[in-house]
C-alpha positions, 0 to 999 in steps of 0.5 A: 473536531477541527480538520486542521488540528487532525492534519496537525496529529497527524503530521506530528504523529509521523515527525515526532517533533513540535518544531519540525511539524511547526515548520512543515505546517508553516505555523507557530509552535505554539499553535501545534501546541494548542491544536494537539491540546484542544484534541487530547480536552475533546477525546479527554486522552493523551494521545502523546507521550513527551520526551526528551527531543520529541514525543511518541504517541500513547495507545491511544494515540495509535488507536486515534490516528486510524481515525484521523487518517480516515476522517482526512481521507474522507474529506479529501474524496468528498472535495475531489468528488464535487469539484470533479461532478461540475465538469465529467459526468461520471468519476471512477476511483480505483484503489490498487496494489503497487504490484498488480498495477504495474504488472496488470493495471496500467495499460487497463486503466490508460486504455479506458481513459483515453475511450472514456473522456467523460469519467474523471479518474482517480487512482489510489495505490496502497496495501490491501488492508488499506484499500479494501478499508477505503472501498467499505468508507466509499473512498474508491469504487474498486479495489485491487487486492491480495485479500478477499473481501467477503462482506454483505453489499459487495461483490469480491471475484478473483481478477488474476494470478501470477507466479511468485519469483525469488529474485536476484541480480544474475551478477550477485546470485550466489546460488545458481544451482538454487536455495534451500530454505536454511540457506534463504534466511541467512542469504541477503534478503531484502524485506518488502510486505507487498503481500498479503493473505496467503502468499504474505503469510508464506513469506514471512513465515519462512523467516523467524519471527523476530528475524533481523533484516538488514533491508526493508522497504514499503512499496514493491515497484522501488525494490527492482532498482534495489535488485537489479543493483544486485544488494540482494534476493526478494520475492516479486510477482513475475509480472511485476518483473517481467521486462527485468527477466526478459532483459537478463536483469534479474534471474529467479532463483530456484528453490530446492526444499520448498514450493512458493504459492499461487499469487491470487489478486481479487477484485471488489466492489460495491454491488450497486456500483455502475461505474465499477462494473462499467470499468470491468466490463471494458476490461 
């Protein structure tokens, strides 16, 4: 399959449009067109569904564009890989969480590069799922995640633990003597899935199933500037949040009728990786 047509999926899988992903990719409509077509005659599927003002993606579609994103993934690591081995000896690939890395990771990983001048690094932010998938493509060395890896050739150990926090602006907290569980889901509450596993199952699971929330955002370090505005209440690991908390930005609500879980991160990495263990040990 040609690369440019996959990247051509996948830019119109998240435009929905021939003419913007056209402009976006600087090319002639008619060329979008003609890269999707030569993909939907390769897999002998439709992947889109045509309608009026854009398209959607078929089931199949959904299933392809998994492995469009590795496939793209695995070629972008492939050339960081060998334009990196002519000038440092040693590359380490770190994928990570967005809350462990600003709670944990950061003066880690700058305090290792600044003694290790001779490794490359490269570090890649994401969900856990994601991550632990790239680890087991050879994507990135180590990963950082809310979710255990328990699979032959790798070693998975728990990294940390950290206390999860319902969080508000103290201006915008309507409940200072604490929450209830009833109270929690008709409150203002601002989505972030930055959890996974345990923890994330908690979460959403004090919510309906269908529940309506009127906010929602994908990574976890934008949601502070949300909460310190005071637009509402969120769950955030404490150290992800710790100079807002010390500083009085934010507050943590106290919960009356439930009890919030330990945050468990996990640490893994293929058993024959050096570069990986290299890392750890200097941590």
């Amino acid at each position: 399959m040609n690369t440019e047509s996959i990247k051509t999926f996948i830019m119109l899988s998240k435009l929905k449009n021939f003419t913007r992903t056209a402009e976006r990719m600087y090319v002639a409509q008619s060329t979008v067109t003609n890269r999707i077509g030569e993909l939907e005659n390769e897999t002998g599927k439709r992947l889109f569904i045509r309608k009026q003002g854009g398209v959607e993606l078929t089931e199949e579609g959904e299933l392809f564009l998994g492995y469009a994103l590795r496939i793209v993934e695995l070629e972008e690591s492939f050339i960081q890989q060998v334009n990196s081995a002519a000038k440092y000896d040693r590359k380490l690939r770190i994928g990570a969480i967005n809350a462990v890395y600003e709670g944990e990771l950061y003066p880690l990983i700058s305090g290792f590069f600044r003694a290790n001048e001779d490794v490359s690094l490269k570090v890649v932010l994401g969900h856990s799922a994601d991550l632990l998938r790239m680890l087991q493509d050879d994507v990135v060395d180590i990963a950082f995640s809310y979710i255990p890896l328990k699979k032959a050739g790798f070693e998975c150990r728990r990294f940390s633990s950290d206390k999860l926090a319902l969080l508000v602006s103290p201006s915008a907290n309507g409940y200072p003597n604490g929450i209830t569980k009833k109270q929690l889901v008709s409150c203002r509450y601002l989505m972030c899935n930055f959890a996974f596993g345990d923890a994330g199952e908690f979460i959403r699971s004090l919510f309906p199933s269908r529940h309506a929330f009127g906010f929602e955002i994908d990574n976890s370090g934008k949601l502070l500037d949300y909460l310190k505005d005071g637009l509402g209440y969120s769950f955030l690991p404490c150290k992800m949040a710790k100079k807002e908390i010390a500083s009085g930005e934010l507050t943590e609500v106290r919960t009356l009728d439930f009890s919030l879980p330990e945050l468990v991160t996990y640490c893994s990495y293929r058993k024959d990786s050096r570069i990986a263990k290299f890392f750890l040990d200097f941590a």
